[in-house]
C-alpha positions as CSV (number, residue, x, y, z in Angstrom):
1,X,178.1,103.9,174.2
2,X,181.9,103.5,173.6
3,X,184.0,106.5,175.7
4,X,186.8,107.2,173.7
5,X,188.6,109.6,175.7
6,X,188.3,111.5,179.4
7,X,189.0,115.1,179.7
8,X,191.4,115.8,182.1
9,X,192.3,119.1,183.3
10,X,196.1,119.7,184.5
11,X,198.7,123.1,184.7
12,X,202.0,121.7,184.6
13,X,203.5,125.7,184.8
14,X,203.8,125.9,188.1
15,X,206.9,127.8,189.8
16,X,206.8,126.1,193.0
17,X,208.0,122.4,193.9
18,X,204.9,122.5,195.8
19,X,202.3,123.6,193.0
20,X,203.5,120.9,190.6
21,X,203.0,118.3,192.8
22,X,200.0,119.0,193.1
23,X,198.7,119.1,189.3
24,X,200.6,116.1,189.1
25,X,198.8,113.8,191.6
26,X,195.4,115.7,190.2
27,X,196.1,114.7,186.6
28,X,197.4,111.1,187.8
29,X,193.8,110.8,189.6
30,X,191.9,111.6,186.6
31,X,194.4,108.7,184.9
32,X,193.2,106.0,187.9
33,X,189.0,107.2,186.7
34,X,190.0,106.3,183.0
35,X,191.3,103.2,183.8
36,X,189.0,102.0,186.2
37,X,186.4,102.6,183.0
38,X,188.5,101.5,180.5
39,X,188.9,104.9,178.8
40,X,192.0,104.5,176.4
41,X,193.0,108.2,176.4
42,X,193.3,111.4,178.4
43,X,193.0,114.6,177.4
44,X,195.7,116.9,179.3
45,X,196.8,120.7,178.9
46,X,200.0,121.7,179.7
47,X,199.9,125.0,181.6
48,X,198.7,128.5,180.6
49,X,200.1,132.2,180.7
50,X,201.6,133.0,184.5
51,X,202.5,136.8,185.1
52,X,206.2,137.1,185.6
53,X,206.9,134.2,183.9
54,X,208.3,133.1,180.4
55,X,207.6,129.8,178.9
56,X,211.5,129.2,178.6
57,X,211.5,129.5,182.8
58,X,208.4,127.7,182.8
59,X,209.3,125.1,180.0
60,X,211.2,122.5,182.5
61,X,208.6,122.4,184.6
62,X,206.3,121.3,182.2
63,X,208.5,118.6,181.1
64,X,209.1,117.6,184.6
65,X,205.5,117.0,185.9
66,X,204.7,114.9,182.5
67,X,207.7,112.5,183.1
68,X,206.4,111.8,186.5
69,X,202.7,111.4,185.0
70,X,203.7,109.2,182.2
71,X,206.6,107.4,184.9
72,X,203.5,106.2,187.6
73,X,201.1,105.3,184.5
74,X,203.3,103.0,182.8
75,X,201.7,99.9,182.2
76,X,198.3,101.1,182.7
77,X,197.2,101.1,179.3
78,X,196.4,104.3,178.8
79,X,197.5,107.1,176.4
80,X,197.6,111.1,177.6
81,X,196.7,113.7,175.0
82,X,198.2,117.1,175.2
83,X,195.6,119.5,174.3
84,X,196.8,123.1,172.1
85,X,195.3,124.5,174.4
86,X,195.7,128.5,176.3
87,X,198.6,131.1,174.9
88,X,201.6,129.3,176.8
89,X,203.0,126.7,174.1
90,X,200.0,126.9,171.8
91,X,202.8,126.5,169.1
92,X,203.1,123.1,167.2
93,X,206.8,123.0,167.4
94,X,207.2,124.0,171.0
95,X,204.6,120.8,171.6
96,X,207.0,118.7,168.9
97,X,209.5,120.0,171.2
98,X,207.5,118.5,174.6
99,X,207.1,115.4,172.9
100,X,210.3,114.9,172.9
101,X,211.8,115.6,175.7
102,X,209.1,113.6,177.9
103,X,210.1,111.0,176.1
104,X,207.1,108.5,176.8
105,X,205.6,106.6,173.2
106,X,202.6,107.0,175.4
107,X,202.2,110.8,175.4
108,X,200.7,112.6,172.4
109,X,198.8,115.0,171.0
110,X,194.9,116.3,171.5
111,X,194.4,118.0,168.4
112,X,192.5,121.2,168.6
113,X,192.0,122.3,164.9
114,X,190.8,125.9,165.7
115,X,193.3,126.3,169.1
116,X,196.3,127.7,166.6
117,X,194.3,129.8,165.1
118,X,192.3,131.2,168.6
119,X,196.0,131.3,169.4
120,X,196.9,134.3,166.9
121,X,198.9,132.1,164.2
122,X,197.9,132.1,160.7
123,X,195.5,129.4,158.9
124,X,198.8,128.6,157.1
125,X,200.8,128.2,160.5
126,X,198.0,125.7,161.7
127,X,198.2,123.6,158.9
128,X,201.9,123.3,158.9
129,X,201.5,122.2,162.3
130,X,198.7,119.8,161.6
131,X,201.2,118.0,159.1
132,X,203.7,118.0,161.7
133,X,201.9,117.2,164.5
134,X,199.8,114.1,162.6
135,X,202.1,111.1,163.6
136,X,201.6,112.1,167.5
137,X,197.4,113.0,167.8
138,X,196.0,110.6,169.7
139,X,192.4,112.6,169.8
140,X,190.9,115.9,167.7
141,X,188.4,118.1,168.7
142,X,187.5,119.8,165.5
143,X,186.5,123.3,165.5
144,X,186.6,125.7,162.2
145,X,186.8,128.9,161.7
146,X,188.0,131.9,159.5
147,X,189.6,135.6,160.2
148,X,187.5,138.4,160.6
149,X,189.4,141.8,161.1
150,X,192.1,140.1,162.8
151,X,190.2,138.1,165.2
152,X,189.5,133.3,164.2
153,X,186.1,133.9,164.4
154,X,184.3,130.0,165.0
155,X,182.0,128.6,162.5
156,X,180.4,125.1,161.4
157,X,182.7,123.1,160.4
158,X,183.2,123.3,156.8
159,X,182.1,127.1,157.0
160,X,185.8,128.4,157.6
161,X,189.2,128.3,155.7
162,X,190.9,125.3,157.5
163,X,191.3,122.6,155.3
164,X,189.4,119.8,157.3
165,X,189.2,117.6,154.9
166,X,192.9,117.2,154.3
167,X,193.5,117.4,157.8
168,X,192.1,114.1,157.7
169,X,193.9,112.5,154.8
170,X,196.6,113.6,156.7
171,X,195.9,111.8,159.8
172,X,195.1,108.5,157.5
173,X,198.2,108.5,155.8
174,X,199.6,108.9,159.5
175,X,197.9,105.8,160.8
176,X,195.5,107.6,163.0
177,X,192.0,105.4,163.6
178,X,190.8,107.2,167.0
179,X,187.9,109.4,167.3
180,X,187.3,112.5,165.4
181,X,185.0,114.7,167.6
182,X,182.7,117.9,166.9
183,X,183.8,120.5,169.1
184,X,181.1,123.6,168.1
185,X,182.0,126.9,170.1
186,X,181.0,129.6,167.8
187,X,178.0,132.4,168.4
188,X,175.7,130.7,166.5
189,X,172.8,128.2,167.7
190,X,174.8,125.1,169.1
191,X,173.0,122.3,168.5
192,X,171.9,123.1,164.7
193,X,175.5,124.5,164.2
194,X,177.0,120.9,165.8
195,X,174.6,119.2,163.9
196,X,175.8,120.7,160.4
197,X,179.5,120.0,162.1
198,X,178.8,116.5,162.5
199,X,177.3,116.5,158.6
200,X,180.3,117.7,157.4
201,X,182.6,115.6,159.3
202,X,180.7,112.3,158.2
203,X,180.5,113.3,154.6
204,X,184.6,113.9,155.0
205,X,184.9,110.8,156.2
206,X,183.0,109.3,154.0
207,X,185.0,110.3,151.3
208,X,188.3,108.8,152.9
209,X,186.5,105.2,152.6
């Protein structure tokens, strides 16, 4: 069994000095785990929804505790994933944006494919993210899904609208070669709706070969 990435858990919107301190040594600690195992990448999530505040208060805070991660893991050979994860900055271009002004080649994307979507933006939305995002995914968790009444309801992949297959052309053309994983969390049965997932996925794949 090869481990292709850890998932680390980390809320880098913190008001307080004192709070991002902490999610900073806790993410770093989950960094030390990886690389005492050799796990190339770490899945992180930047911060979530905090009453009273707005992600532009909240937004240098975020960038803040990532330079200090990325700063005390330099050299370790390790690559950190920002999951779209929560309703803070689930927003491709606020997470271009993050990129950016971290500033580390070693920080990138975990790409969630049904995250925008769960999010409330439109299948159209996600993909134009996915196209932008492609150069900077380091990991994807795929999830599919469609809308149902205004709600992304989950399905098997290959049951929803999102255009997996392209997604993955996409990240070809990009140069991504890292691990493409089945992430199932719909209603139905999970391990026959994983296994159809996984089906899906390979048969994808196949086709980029």
């Amino acid at each position: 069994i090869t481990v292709s990435s850890l998932g680390g858990y980390s809320d880098m919107a913190q008001p307080t000095d004192e709070g991002l301190q902490g999610q900073v040594e806790q993410f770093i600690d989950y960094c030390r785990i990886a690389r005492a195992m050799d796990i190339p990448v770490v899945r992180a999530f930047a911060g979530d929804v905090r009453e009273g505040f707005t992600l532009d208060k909240l937004y240098p805070r975020l960038v803040a505790g990532f330079k200090e991660v990325m700063q005390c893991i330099a050299g370790w050979g390790l690559t950190v994933g920002i999951e779209n994860h929560g309703r803070l900055i689930n927003d491709g271009d606020y997470l271009w944006s993050l990129l950016q002004d971290v500033g580390s080649a070693s920080l990138g994307i975990t790409l969630d494919t049904g995250n925008f979507c769960w999010a409330g933006h439109s299948i159209d939305t996600a993909q134009r993210y996915f196209e932008k995002l492609a150069p900077r995914v380091v990991n994807v968790h795929v999830k599919d899904g469609k809308f149902v009444d205004g709600e992304f309801i989950l399905l098997p992949a290959g049951r929803g609208d999102l255009d997996l297959g392209g997604l993955l052309r996409t990240l070809k053309a990009a140069g991504y070669d890292g691990s493409v994983l089945s992430e199932y969390e719909g209603q139905g049965d999970f391990v026959s709706s994983t296994q159809e997932s996984v089906a899906h996925l390979k048969n994808l794949r196949d086709q980029l070969i």
